[in-house]
VOLOLUM-780290 format. One line per field, with one value per residue (C-alpha): x, y, z; residue number from 1. Coordinates in steps of 0.1 Angstrom, whole numbers, always signed. Layout:
BEGIN
c1 c(X|...)
c2 c(Y|...)
c3 c(Z|...)
k c(NUM|...)
This chain:
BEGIN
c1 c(-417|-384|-411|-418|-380|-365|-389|-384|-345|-351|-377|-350|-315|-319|-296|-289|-305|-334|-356|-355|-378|-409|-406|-432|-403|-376|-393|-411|-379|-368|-399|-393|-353|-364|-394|-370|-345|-366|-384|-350|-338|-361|-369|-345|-350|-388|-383|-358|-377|-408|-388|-378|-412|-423|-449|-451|-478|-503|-507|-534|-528|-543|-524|-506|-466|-443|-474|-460|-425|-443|-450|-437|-428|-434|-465|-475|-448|-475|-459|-428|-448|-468|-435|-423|-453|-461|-423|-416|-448|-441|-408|-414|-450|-476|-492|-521|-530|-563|-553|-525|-544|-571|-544|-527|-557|-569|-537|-535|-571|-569|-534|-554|-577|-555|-531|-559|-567|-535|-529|-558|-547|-511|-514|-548|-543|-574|-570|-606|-589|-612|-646|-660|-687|-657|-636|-666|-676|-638|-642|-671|-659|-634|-656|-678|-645|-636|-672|-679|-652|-646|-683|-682|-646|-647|-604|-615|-630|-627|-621|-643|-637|-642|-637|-624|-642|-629|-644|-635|-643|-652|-669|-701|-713|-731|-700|-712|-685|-695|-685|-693|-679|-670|-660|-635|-610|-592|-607|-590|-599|-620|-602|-631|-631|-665|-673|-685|-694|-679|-659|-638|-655|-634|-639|-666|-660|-671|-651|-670|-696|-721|-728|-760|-778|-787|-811|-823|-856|-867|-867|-859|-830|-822|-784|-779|-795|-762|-746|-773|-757|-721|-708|-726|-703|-676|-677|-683|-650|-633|-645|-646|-608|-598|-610|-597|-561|-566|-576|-548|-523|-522|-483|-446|-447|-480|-497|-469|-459|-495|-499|-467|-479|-510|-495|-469|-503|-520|-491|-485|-527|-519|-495|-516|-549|-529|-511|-531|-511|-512|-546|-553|-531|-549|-588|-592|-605|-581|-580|-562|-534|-537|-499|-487|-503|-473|-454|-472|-480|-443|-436|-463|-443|-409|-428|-437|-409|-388|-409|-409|-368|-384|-416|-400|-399|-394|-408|-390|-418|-456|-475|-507|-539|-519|-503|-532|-559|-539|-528|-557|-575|-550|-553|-591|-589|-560|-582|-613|-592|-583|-619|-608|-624|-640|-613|-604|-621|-593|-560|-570|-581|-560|-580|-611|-608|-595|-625|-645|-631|-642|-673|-683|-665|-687|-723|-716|-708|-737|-760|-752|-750|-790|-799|-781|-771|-733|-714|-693|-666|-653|-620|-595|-593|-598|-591|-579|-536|-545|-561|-528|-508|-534|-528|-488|-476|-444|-453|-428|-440|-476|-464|-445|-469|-500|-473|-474|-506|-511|-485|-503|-534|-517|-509|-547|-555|-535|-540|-578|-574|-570|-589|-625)
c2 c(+191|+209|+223|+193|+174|+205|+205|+166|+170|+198|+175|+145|+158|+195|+199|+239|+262|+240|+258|+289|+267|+274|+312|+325|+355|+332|+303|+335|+353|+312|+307|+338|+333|+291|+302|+327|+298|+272|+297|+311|+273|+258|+290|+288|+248|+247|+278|+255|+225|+244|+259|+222|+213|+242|+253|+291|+316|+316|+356|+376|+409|+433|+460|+467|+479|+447|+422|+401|+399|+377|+350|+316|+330|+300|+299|+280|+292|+291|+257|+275|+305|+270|+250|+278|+283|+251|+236|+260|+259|+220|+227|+254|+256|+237|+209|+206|+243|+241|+277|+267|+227|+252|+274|+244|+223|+262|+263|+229|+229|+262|+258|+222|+242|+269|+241|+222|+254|+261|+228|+227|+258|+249|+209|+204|+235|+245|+288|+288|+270|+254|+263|+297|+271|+246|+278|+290|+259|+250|+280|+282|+243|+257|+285|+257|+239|+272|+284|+251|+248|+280|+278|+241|+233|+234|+248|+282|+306|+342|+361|+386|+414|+415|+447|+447|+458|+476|+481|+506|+496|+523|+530|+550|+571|+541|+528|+503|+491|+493|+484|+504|+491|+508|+497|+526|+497|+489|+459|+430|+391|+368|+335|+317|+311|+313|+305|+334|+348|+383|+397|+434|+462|+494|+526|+522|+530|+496|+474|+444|+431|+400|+384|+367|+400|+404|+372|+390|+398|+362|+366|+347|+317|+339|+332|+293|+304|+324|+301|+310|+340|+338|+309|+323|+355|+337|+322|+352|+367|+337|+341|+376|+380|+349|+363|+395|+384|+365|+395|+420|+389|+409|+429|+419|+412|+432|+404|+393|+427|+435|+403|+402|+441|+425|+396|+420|+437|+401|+392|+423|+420|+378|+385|+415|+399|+365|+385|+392|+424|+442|+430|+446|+482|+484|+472|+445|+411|+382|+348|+322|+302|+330|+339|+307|+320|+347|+314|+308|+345|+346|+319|+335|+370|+356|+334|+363|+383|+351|+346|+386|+375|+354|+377|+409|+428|+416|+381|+349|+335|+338|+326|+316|+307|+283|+308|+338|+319|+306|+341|+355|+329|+326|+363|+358|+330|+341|+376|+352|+332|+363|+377|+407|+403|+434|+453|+436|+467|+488|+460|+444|+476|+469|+439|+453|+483|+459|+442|+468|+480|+446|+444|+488|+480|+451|+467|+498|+480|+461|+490|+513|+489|+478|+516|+526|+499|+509|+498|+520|+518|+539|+524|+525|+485|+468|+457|+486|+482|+477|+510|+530|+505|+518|+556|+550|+545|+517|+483|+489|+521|+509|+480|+497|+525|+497|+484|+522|+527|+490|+499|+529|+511|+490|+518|+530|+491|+492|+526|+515|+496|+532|+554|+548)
c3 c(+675|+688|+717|+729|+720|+747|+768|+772|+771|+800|+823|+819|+817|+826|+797|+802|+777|+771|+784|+763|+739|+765|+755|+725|+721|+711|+693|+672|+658|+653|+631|+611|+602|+596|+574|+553|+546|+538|+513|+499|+497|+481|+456|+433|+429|+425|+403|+379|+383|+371|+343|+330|+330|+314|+340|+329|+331|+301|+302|+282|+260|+277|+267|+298|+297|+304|+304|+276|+294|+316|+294|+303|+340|+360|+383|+413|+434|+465|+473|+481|+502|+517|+524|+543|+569|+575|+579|+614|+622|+627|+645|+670|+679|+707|+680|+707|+705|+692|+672|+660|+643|+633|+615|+599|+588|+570|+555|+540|+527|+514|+494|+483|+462|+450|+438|+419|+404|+392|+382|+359|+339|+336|+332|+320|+297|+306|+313|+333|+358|+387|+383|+405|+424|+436|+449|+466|+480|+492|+509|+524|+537|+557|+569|+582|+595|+614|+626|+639|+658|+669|+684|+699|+707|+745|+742|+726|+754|+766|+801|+810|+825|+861|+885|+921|+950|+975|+1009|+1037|+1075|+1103|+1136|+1131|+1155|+1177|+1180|+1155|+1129|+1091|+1058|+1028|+989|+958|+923|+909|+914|+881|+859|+859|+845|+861|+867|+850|+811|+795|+759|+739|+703|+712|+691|+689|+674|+663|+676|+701|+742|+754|+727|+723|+703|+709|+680|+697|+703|+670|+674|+706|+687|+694|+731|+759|+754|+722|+731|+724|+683|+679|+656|+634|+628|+639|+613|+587|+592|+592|+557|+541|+559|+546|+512|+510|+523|+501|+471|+479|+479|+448|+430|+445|+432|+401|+399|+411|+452|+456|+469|+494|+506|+517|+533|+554|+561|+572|+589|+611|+623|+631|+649|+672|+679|+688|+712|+734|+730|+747|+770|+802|+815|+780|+772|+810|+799|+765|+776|+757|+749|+769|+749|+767|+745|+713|+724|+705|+671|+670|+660|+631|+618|+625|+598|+578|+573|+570|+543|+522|+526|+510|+484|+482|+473|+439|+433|+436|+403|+375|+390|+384|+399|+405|+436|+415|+433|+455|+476|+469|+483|+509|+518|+521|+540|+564|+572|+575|+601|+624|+626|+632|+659|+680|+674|+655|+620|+627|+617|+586|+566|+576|+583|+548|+528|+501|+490|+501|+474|+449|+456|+453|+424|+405|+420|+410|+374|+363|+380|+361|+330|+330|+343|+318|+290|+299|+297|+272|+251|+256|+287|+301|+327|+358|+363|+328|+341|+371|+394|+407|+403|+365|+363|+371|+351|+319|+336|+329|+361|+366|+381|+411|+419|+421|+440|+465|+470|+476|+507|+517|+519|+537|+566|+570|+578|+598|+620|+618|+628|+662|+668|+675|+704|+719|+697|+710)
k c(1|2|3|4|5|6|7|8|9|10|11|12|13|14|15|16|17|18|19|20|21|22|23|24|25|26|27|28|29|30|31|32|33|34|35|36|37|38|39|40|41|42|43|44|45|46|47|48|49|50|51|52|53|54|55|56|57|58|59|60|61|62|63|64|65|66|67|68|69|70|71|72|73|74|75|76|77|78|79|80|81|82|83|84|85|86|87|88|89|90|91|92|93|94|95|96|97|98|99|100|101|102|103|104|105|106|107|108|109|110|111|112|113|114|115|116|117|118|119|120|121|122|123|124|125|126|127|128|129|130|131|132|133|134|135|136|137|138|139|140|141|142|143|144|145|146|147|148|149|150|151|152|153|154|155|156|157|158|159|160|161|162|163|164|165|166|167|168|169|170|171|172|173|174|175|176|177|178|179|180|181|182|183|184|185|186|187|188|189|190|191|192|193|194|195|196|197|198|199|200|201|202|203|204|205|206|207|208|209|210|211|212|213|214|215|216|217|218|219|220|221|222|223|224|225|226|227|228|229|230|231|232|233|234|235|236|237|238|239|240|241|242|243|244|245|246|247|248|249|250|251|252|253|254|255|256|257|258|259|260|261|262|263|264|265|266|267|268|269|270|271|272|273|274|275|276|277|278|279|280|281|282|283|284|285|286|287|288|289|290|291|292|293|294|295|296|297|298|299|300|301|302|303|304|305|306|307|308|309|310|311|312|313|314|315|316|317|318|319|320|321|322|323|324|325|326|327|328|329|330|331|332|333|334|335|336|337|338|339|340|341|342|343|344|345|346|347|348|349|350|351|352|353|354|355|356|357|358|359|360|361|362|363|364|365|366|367|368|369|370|371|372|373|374|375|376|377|378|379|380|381|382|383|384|385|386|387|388|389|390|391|392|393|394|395|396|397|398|399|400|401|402|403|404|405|406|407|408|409|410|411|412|413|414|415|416|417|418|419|420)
């Protein structure tokens, strides 16, 4: 809104200064400082209000040092972590950039479910919260929401790559003049924007994947089947990351310190992949308008990091599903937008081995238990920040370790633009 309200106050008055509002590197740092004090504002009064209506955290004894502290914590402090993102986002970025509604509507629907979720268990009393199959199919909604429009929405197209030609002219030895061309020009973009399922694949020479070919077994005209496979890909990112955060939303801040980890890394990949001299430098993918998204993911980590003021151990607040679901949702669309989803195995590995760690705890429980009658288990408890709580390690330590070991990957993330 303040985009347009300066830009309008520039056209009309040329009121001096307005301008600076057309710039993504000073409506970004805006975002992140506006995102921080809406979340630290309006913190410490959700937090009261959901301590006078006695919305605390229902917490299981599982044995685990400091678990029963917890009790009566309040929960549901995703609105705050919501609030925050969606509040700048509003204020400083282009509302007709088809990433930026995509981004928003994701947010919203995604916080709905995690808020009915959480409502159930703390209003409704009820601790199985919303059912697995509603989560699942909220999710794969937006999926749908995202693939279809990330396949049919005339505003979201690529450049290719296109390489000069140079030719040199000279007299033969007829006297005859003659041109001869070669291509060790460097690459640059074609002027024309083409819609495309191509997407960034890590450490391979020639970067890019089509996600079309793999329908090329059907032959000619194989291309225009590609939503076949491409939407379908995209929901299970959705889920899979989704769920993922949910899972690692599990100790003090671990779940927002990965994520604004994550969301630093998303950000710094927005801005090059919209940025046609670095996408030029670095050889990769251009995507015309993706520069605005470093608005939101710039809301999205100062977001975090203000709930991160709340979370931070001991908690006087939890995020619940309504800011776990979001978080990790949002994650998977902005690195669906700017068609690196590929790399979410390494930017998101946190969540990924929590993931796993579920996922090997209950096969091997089960497997074990049909062959032998007694189920046994790899991890002490999963997922996997449980097990080192059980192995006598301190809640902050874990925590701030997990960050570690996500900034790292964050560093492996960027580095593979180059490492090919």
């Amino acid at each position: 809104m303040l985009y347009y309200l300066f830009g309008y106050l520039k056209s009309e008055f040329n009121l001096p200064g307005a301008g600076v509002f057309q710039y993504i590197n000073f409506r970004a740092p805006l975002a992140i400082i506006a995102s921080l004090m809406i979340s630290l504002f309006i913190g410490k009064r959700i937090i009261n209000y959901l301590h006078k209506k006695q919305v605390g955290e229902s917490v299981r004894d599982l044995g685990l040092e400091g678990q029963l502290q917890k009790q009566g914590t309040p929960t549901m402090g995703g609105i705050i972590i919501l609030a925050s993102i969606l509040i700048p986002v509003l204020l400083f970025a282009k509302l007709n950039n088809v990433y930026i509604l995509l981004m928003i509507v994701s947010t919203v629907w995604l916080g709905l479910i995690g808020f009915i979720d959480d409502y159930i268990k703390v209003f409704k009393k009820n601790k199985e919260g919303l059912a697995g199959r509603f989560k699942i199919l909220g999710q794969v909604g937006i999926g749908l929401i995202v693939g279809l429009t990330m396949y049919f929405n005339d505003g979201i197209v690529i450049k290719e790559k296109a390489t000069k030609t140079k030719t040199n002219t000279y007299v033969n030895a007829n006297g005859m003049f003659k041109m001869e061309s070669y291509n060790d020009a460097p690459q640059i973009y074609s002027k024309e924007s083409i819609k495309s399922t191509k997407t960034t694949i890590p450490f391979v020479k020639n970067n890019e994947f089509e996600y079309s070919h793999i329908l090329s077994f059907l032959g000619e005209g194989y291309e225009k089947w590609a939503y076949l496979v491409f939407i379908p890909i995209i929901i299970f990112i959705i889920v899979a990351v989704s769920n993922g955060a949910n899972l690692t939303d599990g100790l003090d801040g671990l779940a927002a310190g990965t994520s604004a980890v994550i969301g630093t890394t998303l950000g710094v990949l927005a801005y090059i992949s919209g940025n046609t001299v670095f996408a030029n430098y670095l050889n990769i993918m251009y995507i015309p308008n993706t520069g605005e998204l470093v608005i939101f993911v710039g809301a999205f980590i100062g977001a975090c990091i203000g709930f991160l003021w709340y979370n931070s151990y001991p908690a006087q607040i939890f995020m619940g599903d309504t800011g776990s679901l979001s978080l990790g949702g949002i994650i998977a669309v902005f690195a669906i937008i700017i068609r690196k989803e590929l790399l979410i195995p390494i930017l998101c590995g946190i969540f990924l081995v929590q993931s796993l760690s579920v996922i090997l705890q209950v096969a091997y429980f089960k497997y074990t238990k049909r062959k032998t009658g007694i189920g046994k288990r790899i991890f002490l408890m999963s997922p996997l920040h449980h097990h080192y709580q059980k192995k006598g390690y301190h809640e902050s330590k874990i925590v701030l370790r997990f960050i570690i070991v996500g900034i790292m990957l964050a560093v492996v993330t960027i580095i593979t633009l180059k490492l090919r």
